[in-house]
N, C-alpha and C positions, 0 to 999 in steps of 0.2 A: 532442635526439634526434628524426629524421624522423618516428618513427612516434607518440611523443607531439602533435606539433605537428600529425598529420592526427585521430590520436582526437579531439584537442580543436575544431579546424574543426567535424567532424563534428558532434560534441555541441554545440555553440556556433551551428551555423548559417550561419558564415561567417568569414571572414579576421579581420576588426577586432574581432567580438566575443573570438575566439579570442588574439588577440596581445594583446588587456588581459588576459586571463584569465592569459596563459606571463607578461606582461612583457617582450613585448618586440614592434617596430613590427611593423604589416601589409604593408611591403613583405619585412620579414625571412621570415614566413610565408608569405607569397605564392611568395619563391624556393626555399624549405624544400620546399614543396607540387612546386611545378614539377619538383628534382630529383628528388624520389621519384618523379613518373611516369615521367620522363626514366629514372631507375635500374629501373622497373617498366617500362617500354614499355607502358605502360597507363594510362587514363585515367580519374584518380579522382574526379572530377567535372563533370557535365555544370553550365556558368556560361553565367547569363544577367544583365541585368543590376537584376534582380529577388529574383529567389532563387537559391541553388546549393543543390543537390542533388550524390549520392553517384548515380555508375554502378553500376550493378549489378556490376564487377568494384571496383568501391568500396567499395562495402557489405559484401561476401563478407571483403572485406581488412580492412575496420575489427572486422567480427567477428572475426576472427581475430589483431588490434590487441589487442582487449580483454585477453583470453588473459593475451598476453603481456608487455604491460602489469603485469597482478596479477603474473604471476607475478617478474616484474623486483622489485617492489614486494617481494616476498617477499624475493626474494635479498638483497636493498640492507640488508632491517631484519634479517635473519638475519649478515650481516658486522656491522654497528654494532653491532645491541644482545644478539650470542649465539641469535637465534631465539628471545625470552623478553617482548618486547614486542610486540604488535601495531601496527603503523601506516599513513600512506594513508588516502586520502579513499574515501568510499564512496557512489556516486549510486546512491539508494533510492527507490521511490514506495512512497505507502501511500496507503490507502482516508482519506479527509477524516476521517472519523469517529472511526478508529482512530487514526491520527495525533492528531487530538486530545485524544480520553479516555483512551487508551492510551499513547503513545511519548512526546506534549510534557512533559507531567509527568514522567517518571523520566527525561529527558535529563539533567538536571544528573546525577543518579547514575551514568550511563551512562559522560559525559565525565570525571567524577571516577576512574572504573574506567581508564577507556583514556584517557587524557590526548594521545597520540599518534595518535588515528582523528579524522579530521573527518568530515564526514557533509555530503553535499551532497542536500536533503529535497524532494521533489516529493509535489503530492497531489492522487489524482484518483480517483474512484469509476466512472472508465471504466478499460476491461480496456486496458491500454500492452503495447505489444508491445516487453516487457524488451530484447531483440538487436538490432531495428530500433533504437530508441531512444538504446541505450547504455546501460543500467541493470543495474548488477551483484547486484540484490535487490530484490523488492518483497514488498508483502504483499496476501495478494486473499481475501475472502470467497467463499464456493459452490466447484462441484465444478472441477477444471481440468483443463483437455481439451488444454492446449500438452504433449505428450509431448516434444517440446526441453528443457523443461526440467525443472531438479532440484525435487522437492517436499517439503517437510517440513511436517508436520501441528503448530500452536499450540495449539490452541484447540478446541472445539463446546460445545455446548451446548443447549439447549433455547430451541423460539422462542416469546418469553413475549409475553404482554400484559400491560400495564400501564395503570396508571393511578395518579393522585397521590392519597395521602389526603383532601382538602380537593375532589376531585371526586369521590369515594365516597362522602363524610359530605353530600354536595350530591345526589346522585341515585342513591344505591344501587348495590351493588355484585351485578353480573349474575352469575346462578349457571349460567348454560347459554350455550353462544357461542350461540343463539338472542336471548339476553335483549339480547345488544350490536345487535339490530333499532330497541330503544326509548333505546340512545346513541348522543351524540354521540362516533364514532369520527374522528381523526383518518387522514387515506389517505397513505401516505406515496408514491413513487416505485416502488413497486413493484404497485399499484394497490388496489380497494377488495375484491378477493378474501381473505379472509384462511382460511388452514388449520389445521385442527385435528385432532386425533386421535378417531375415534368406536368406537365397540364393534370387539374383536377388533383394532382397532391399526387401522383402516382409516382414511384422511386421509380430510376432507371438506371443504367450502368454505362459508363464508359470507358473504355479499354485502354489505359495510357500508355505513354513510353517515354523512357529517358536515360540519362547516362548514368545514373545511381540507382543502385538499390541499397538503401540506410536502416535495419534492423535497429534500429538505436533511435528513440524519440527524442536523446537530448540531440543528438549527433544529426539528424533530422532538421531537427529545429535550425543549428547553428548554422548548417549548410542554405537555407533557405534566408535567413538572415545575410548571408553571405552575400547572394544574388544570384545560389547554383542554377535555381531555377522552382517552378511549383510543386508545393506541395499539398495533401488534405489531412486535416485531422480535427480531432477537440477542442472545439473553443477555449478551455479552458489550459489547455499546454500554451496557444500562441496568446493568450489576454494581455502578457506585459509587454511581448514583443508590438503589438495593435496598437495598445496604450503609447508607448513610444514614440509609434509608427516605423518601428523598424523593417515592420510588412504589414501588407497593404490587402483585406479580404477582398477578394475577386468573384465574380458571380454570386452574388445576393441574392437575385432571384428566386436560387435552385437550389440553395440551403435544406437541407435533409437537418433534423433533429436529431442529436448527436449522442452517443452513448451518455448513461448515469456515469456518476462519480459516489459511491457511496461507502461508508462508513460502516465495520461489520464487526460483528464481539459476539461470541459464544452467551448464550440468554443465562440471564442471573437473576434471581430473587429478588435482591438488591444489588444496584448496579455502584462497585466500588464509587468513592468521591473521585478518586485520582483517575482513572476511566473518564468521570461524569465530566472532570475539567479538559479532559483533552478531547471529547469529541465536541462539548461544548464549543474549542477555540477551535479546531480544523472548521467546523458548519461557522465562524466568522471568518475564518482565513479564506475561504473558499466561495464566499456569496459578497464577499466585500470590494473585489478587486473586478 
């Protein structure tokens, strides 16, 4: 099918990545591409001999590729298997972090459920522009300003600081976000500002410092597990670390309410089955633990 063979170019970046992907040669794809413009009187990629790129009457087309795509995807598993199986591949990104504390782990239980979804997984802690890209789901922490697309709320919580046992039993545990002056806090990627809740609910900020700065929330994480020293973030990065008690939330009091966790897909008519089941299991993976 033409319009498969241009989504996949698309998403693939080019001819040869895309014909390993279908199985079959890049001259086949190449003539595949040519008659759709030929049948489109338009031209869906500007080629050079470097990169290809989507025309802007390219990209308008492949969004609307997508669509119909899923929706064929629906039809095909609604004749075979009664409308009662979900299946189809699904290209998802997720936040590094959450992908790994959150989604790797219950994969096995995921594919055990839907034995017919494969999952094609990307992960990036920069904001991906879902439609440009091609990606039928992702999942993104803080507020989201894409009005394009559909949003469903996982998760919040409260943004804790922590620290491990074994660095509390070592330097005392700070009873006033003042007192984290005289610790070693760890600064993650979002900088040395960290906020707190003060009298009458009013946020306030305090200036930290420490011997790390950790760009990385897994790496973040481990070092703070470790005993390097404090750090702050989303309840829902340290939840199994807490659970464990592998660290130990510090200042309760001054808990600020912590960025969303949400669930995002390009708006659809009807929203594919295999979609319906994964955002389904992420909103139990994510309010269960």
């Amino acid at each position: 099918m033409a319009l498969r063979v241009f989504a996949r170019v698309v998403e693939h970046g080019g001819f040869t990545a895309a014909a390993n992907r279908l199985g079959q040669s890049p001259s086949a794809v190449t003539k595949t591409i040519a008659r759709l413009e030929d049948e489109l009187e338009a031209q869906l990629f500007n080629r050079s001999t470097r990169r290809l790129r989507t025309t802007d009457f390219g990209q308008e087309f492949y969004e609307r590729c997508v669509h119909i795509l899923a929706d064929l995807e629906d039809a095909e598993a609604a004749i075979k298997r009664g409308s009662v199986v979900p299946r189809g591949c699904i290209r998802a990104v997720f936040p590094l972090s959450f992908g790994r504390v959150t989604l790797a782990p219950e994969l096995p239980a995921f594919f055990e459920r839907y034995p017919e979804i494969s999952l094609d997984l990307h992960f990036s802690d920069s904001a991906v522009d879902l439609i440009a890209h091609g990606f039928e789901l992702a999942v993104r922490t803080g507020n989201i300003t894409d009005s394009r697309l559909t949003t469903r709320l996982l998760t919040r919580g409260p943004q804790v600081t922590v620290a491990a046992p074994r660095y509390l039993e070592r330097r005392g545990e700070p009873k006033t976000p003042r007192d984290l002056l005289k610790h070693n806090c760890l600064i993650s990627r979002f900088g040395p500002e960290w906020s707190f809740k003060g009298k009458g609910g009013r946020p306030f900020g305090v200036r930290v410092r420490g011997n790390a700065a950790i760009n990385s929330g897994d790496a973040l994480r481990e070092a703070v597990v470790a005993g390097t020293g404090i750090a702050q973030g989303t309840w829902w990065l340290y939840r199994k670390d807490l659970e464990r008690g592998d660290v130990r939330a510090i200042l309760r009091d001054y808990e600020l309410e912590g960025a969303p966790v949400s669930v995002l897909y390009p708006p659809q008519r009807h929203l594919p089955m295999k979609l319906r089941a994964l955002i389904d299991f992420l909103v139990q993976i994510t309010r269960s633990g």
